[in-house]
C-alpha positions in Angstrom: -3.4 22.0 11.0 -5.2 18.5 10.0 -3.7 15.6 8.6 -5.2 12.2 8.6 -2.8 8.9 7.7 -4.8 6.1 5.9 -1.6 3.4 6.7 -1.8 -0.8 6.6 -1.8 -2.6 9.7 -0.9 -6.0 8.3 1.0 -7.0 5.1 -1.0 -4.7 3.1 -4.1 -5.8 0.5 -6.3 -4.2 3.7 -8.6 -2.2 1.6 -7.0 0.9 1.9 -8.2 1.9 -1.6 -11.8 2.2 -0.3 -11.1 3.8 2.8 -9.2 6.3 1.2 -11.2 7.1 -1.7 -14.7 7.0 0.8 -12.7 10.1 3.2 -11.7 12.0 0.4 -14.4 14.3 -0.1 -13.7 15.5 3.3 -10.5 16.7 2.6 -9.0 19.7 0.0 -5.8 17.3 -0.3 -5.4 13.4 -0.4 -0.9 12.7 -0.7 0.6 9.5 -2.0 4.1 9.3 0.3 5.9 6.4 -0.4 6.0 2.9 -2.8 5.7 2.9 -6.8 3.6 1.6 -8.8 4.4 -2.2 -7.4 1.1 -2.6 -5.5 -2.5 -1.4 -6.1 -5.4 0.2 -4.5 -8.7 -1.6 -5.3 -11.5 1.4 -5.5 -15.0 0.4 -6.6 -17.5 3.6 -7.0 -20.1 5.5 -9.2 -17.8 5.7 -11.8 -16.8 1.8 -12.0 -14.0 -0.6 -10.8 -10.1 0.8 -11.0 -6.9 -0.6 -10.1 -4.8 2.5 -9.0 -0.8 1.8 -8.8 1.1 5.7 -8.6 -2.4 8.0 -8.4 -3.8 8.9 -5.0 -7.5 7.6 -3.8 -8.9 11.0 -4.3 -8.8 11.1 -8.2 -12.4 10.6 -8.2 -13.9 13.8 -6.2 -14.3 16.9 -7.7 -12.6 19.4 -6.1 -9.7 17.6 -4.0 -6.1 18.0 -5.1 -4.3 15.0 -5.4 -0.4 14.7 -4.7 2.5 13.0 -5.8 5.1 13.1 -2.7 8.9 13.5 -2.6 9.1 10.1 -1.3 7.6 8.1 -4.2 8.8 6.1 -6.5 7.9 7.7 -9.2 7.7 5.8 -12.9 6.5 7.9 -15.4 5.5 6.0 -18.0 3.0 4.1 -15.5 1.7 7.2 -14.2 0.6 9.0 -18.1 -0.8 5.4 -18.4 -2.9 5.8 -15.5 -4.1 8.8 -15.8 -5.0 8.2 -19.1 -7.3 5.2 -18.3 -9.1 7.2 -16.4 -9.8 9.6 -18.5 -11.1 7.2 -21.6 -13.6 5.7 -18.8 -15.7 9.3 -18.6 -13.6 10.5 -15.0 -13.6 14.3 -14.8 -9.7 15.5 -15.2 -8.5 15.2 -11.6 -6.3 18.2 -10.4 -2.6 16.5 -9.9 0.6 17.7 -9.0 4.1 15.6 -8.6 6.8 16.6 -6.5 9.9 18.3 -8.1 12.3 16.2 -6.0 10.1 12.7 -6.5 13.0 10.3 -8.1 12.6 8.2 -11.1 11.8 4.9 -11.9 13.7 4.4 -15.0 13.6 1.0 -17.4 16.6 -0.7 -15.7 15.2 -0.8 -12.3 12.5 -2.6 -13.8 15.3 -5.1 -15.3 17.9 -5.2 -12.3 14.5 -5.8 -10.4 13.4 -9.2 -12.7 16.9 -10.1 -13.3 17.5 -10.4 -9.2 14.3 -12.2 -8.5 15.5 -14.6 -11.4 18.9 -15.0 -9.7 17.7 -16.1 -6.5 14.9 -17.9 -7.6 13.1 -20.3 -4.6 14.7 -17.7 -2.3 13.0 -14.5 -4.1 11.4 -12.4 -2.3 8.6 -12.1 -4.1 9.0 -8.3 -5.8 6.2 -7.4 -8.1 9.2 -6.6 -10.4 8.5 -3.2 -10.9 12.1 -1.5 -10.0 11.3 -0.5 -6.6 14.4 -2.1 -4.4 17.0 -0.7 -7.3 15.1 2.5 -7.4 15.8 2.7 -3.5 18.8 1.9 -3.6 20.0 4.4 -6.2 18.2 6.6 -3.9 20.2 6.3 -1.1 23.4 5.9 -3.1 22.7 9.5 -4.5 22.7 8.8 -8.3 19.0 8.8 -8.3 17.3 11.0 -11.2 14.5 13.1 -9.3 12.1 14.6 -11.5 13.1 17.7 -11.4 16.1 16.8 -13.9 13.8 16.2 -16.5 13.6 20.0 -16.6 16.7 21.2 -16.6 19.9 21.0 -19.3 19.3 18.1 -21.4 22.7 17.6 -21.5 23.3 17.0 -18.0 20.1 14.8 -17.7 22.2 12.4 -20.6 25.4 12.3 -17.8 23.6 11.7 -15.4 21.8 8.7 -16.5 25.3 7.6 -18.3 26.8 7.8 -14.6 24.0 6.1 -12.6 24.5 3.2 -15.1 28.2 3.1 -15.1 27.7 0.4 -12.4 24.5 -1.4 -13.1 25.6 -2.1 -17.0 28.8 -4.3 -15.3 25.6 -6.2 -13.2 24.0 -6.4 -16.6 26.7 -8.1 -18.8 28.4 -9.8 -15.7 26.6 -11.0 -13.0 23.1 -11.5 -15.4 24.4 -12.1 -18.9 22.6 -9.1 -20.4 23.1 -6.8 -22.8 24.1 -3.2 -21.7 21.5 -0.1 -21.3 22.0 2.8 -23.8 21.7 5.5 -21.3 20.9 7.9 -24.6 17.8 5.1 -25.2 16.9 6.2 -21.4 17.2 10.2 -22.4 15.0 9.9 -25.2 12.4 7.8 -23.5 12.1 10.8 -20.5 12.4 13.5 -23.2 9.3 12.0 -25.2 7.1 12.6 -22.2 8.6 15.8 -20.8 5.7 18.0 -22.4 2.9 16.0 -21.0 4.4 15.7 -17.1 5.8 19.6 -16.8 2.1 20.6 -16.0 1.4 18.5 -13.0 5.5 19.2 -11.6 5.4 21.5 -8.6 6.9 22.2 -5.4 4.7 20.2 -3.5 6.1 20.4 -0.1 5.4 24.3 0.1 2.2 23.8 -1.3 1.2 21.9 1.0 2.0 23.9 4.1 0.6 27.0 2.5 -2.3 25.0 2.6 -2.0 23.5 6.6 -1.6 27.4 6.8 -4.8 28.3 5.3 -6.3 25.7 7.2 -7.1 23.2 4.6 -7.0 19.3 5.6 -4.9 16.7 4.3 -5.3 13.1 4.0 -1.9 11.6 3.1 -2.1 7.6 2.1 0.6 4.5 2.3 1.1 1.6 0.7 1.2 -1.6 2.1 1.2 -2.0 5.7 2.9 -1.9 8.6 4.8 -5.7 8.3 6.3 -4.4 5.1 8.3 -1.9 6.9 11.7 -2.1 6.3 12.7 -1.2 9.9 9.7 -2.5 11.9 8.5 -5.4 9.8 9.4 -9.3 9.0 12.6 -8.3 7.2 13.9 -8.9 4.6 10.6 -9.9 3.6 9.4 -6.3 3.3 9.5 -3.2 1.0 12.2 -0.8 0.6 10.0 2.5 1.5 8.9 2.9 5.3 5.0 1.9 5.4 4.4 3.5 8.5 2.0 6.7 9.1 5.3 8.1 10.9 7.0 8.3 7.6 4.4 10.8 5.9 6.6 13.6 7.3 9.2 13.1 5.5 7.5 11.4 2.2 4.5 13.8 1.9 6.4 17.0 3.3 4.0 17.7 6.1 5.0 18.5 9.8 4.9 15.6 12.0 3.4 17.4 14.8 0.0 18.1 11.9 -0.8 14.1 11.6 -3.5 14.0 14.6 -5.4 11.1 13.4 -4.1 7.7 12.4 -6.9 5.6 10.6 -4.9 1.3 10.4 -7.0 -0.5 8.2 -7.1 -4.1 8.5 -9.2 -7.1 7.3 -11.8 -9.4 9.8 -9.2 -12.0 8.0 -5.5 -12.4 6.6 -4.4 -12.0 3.5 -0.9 -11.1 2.0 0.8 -11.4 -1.4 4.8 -11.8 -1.4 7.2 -14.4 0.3 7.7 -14.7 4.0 6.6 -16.6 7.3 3.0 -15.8 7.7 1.5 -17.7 10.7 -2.3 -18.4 10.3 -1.6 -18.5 6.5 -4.6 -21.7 5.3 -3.7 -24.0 2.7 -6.1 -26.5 0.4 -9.8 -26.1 0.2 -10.3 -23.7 2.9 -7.7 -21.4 1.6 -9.4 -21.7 -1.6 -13.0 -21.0 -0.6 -11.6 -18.0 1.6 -10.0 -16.6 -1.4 -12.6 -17.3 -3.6 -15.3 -15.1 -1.3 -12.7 -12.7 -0.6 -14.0 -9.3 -2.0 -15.5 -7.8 -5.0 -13.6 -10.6 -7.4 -11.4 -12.6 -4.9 -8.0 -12.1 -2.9 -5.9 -11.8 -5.8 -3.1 -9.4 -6.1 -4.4 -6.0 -7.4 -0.9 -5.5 -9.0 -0.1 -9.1 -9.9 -3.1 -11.4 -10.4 -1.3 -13.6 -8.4 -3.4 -15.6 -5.6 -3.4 -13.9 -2.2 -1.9 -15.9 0.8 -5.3 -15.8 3.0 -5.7 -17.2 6.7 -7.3 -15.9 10.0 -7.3 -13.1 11.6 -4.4 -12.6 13.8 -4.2 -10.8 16.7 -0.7 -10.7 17.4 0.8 -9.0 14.1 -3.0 -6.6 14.0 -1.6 -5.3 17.8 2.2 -5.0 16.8 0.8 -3.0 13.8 -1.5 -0.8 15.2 1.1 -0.1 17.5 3.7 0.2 15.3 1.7 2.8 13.3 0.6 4.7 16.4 -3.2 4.2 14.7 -5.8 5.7 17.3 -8.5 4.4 15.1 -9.2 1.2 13.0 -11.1 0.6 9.5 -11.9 -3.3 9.9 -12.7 -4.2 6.2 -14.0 -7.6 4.3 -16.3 -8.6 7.2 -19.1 -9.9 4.7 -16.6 -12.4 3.6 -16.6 -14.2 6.7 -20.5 -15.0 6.8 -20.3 -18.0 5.2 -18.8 -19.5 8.3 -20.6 -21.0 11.3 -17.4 -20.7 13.6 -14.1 -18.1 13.1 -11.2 -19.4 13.8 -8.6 -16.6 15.2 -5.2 -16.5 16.2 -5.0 -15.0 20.3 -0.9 -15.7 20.3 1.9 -17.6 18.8 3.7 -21.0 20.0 7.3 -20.8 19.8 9.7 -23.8 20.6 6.9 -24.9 23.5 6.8 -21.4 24.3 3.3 -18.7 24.5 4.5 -15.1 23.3 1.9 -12.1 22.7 4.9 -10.5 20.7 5.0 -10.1 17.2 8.2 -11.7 16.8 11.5 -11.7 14.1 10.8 -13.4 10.6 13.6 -16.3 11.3 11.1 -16.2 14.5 8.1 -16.5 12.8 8.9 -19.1 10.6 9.1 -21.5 13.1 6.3 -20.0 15.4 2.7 -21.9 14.5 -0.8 -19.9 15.9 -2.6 -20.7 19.0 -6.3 -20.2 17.9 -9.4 -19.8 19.5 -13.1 -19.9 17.8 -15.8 -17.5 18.0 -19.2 -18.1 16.8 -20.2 -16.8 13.4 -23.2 -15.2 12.0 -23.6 -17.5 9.4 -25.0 -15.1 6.8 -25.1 -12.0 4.0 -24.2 -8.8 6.1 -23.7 -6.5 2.9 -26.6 -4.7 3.2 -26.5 -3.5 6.6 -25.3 -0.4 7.7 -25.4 0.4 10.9 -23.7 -1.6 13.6 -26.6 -2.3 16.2 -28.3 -3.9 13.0 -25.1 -6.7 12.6 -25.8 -10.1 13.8 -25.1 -10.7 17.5 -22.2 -12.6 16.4 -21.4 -10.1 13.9 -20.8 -7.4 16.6 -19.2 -9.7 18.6 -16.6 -10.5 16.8 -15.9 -6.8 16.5 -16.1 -6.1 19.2 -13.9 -9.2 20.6 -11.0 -7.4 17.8 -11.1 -4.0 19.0 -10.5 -5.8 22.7 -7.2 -7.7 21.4 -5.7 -5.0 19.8 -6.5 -2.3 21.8 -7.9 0.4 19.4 -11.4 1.3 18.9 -13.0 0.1 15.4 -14.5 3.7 13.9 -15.4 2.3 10.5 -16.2 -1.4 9.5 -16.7 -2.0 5.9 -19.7 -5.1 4.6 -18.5 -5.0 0.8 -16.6 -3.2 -1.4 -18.9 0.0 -2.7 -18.8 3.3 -0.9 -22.3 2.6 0.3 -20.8 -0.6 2.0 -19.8 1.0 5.2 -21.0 1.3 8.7 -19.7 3.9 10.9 -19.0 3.7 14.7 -18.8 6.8 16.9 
């Protein structure tokens, strides 16, 4: 039994996309587990440049089955979009199946979502609006519709969307001033695209340990990282899916004992998109310039557009979520970016009311907590079009070197730019 864990070690926007997609032809199976379509994976490759929301990093190699897990939130409509996309731009059919119990996002999430954010306005939380908190939460109050309702008695598909909205259609005219949902508008709406998804719905948790079985690897990705965590990260500034590599059990449907190797991926630098405390975040011109050389077209929300948070690299939150992850590898991405800089700032520990701490500490802590930084000495030029790691700048491998050091986990893969062919590899 194999299964590898591509996971986030920060706030996610670590370059998972790449990593993912770069593995995949070394594995029959690459597993979506958790989150919706409310973030992105950036993948650049033969084919061209996609954004992909609900479909797994493996879509583009022949011959690897891509999977839709029990423990995502899945929104149809996004995901015939998808897969359509990639189909008009020339990609080869990708073999797809969706878990029978995956739940669905349905149009109201999406509402409650926007309407919420509205409501609390300067204290959002800064959702991508895309349904995922209400989807969760009709999750866990068990009026969730999981996909495999959509194949059943059409009739009891209708109640149960009438019932699920009993409640949220008092929020709607109530609390937000909004019209009412037609749960028969809902029906319909699933109903139109029944035909297209019934192909791709399977059992997908036996499917996959008939293939641990055979002997066949898996590599199951998450979405954001490991900060997002609702239970380990800087609540309530998080997600409402666990992030962690830990949770692939349960959201992919594979044993926990099969996940032997834990790849966190994290940038040379910072970078989140979302409210919350966020220590080294940079403001002004070097914020700007950081963004600005930040990957193949800047650090701006794959999902959003919006501008990306940027800062240095910190040390204290990369440990916590490496540890938090239980990573026993590390895919350090974006280091090209930094070469326009003759010194690196990086953060080595916080400062709390005239206090040091190592710890990666509560977000009512962190807000108040500012960086203790240190510099090392920067290479001061275009790295992109090395690949392998004795041919990196003295700096270059310094600073590398100097990360795997604070954090405790040995740096296996280091990527210098955002094309497959942009990678160096460490044994």
């Amino acid at each position: 039994m194999s299964v590898t864990a591509v996971v986030g070690a920060n706030w996610g926007d670590e370059g998972k996309g790449k990593i993912t997609d770069l593995l995949a032809e070394q594995y029959h199976c690459v597993v979506r587990y958790q989150g919706g379509s409310n973030a992105g994976h950036t993948i650049i490759n033969a084919f061209g440049k996609f954004a992909l929301h609900l479909l797994p990093s493996g879509v583009f190699t022949n011959g690897t089955m891509n999977v839709i897990g029990p423990g995502v939130a899945f929104n149809p409509e996004d995901f015939l979009c998808e897969y359509d996309n990639l189909l008009a731009r020339g990609i080869p059919a990708p073999e797809i199946r969706i878990s029978d119990r995956a739940q669905l996002v349905l149009p109201y999430h999406i509402q409650l979502d926007a309407y919420e954010e509205e409501r609390l306005g300067k204290q959002s939380f800064g959702s991508t609006r895309s349904g995922i908190a209400p989807f969760y939460a009709d999750k866990a109050l068990k009026i969730g519709i999981p996909l495999s309702a959509l194949l059943g008695d059409e009739t009891q598909l209708r109640e149960r969307i009438q019932a699920a909205l009993a409640a949220k259609n008092a929020l709607m005219q109530h609390l937000y001033q909004a019209e009412p949902v037609d749960p028969d508008h809902i029906a319909d709406r699933l109903l139109a695209v029944k035909s297209r998804l019934e192909p791709f719905i399977a059992n997908t948790s036996v499917l996959l340990h008939q293939k641990l079985a055979a002997g066949e690897s898996i590599l199951v990705e998450g979405q954001l990282g490991a900060l997002r965590d609702p239970d380990h990260g800087n609540f309530p500034y998080v997600t409402s899916s666990s992030t962690l590599a830990g949770y692939a059990s349960i959201g992919a449907g594979v044993p926990p004992h099969a996940i032997n190797r834990i790849i966190a991926v994290t940038k040379a630098y910072s970078s989140c998109v979302g409210a919350g405390p966020f220590v080294t975040e940079l403001s002004g011109d070097a914020a700007e310039q950081l963004r600005r050389l930040g990957g193949d077209a800047g650090e701006y929300g794959v999902k959003t557009g919006r501008p990306r948070r940027v800062g240095w690299f910190d040390a204290v939150a990369t440990r916590y979520g490496c540890m938090v992850q239980g990573a026993n590898e590390v895919a350090l991405t974006n280091l090209d970016v930094l070469g326009y800089l003759d010194e690196i700032p990086v953060c080595t520990s916080y400062r709390l009311n005239d206090q040091i701490t190592n710890e990666f500490l509560t977000a009512d802590q962190l807000a108040l907590a500012e960086p203790v930084l240190t510099t090392l000495p920067g290479w001061g030029c275009d790295i992109s079009h090395i690949r392998s790691f004795d041919q990196l700048p003295p700096q270059a491998q310094q600073y590398v070197q100097w990360i795997e050091q604070v954090i405790g986990v040995p740096i296996r893969i280091i990527s210098v730019g955002p094309n497959r062919e942009q990678t160096i590899y460490r044994s």
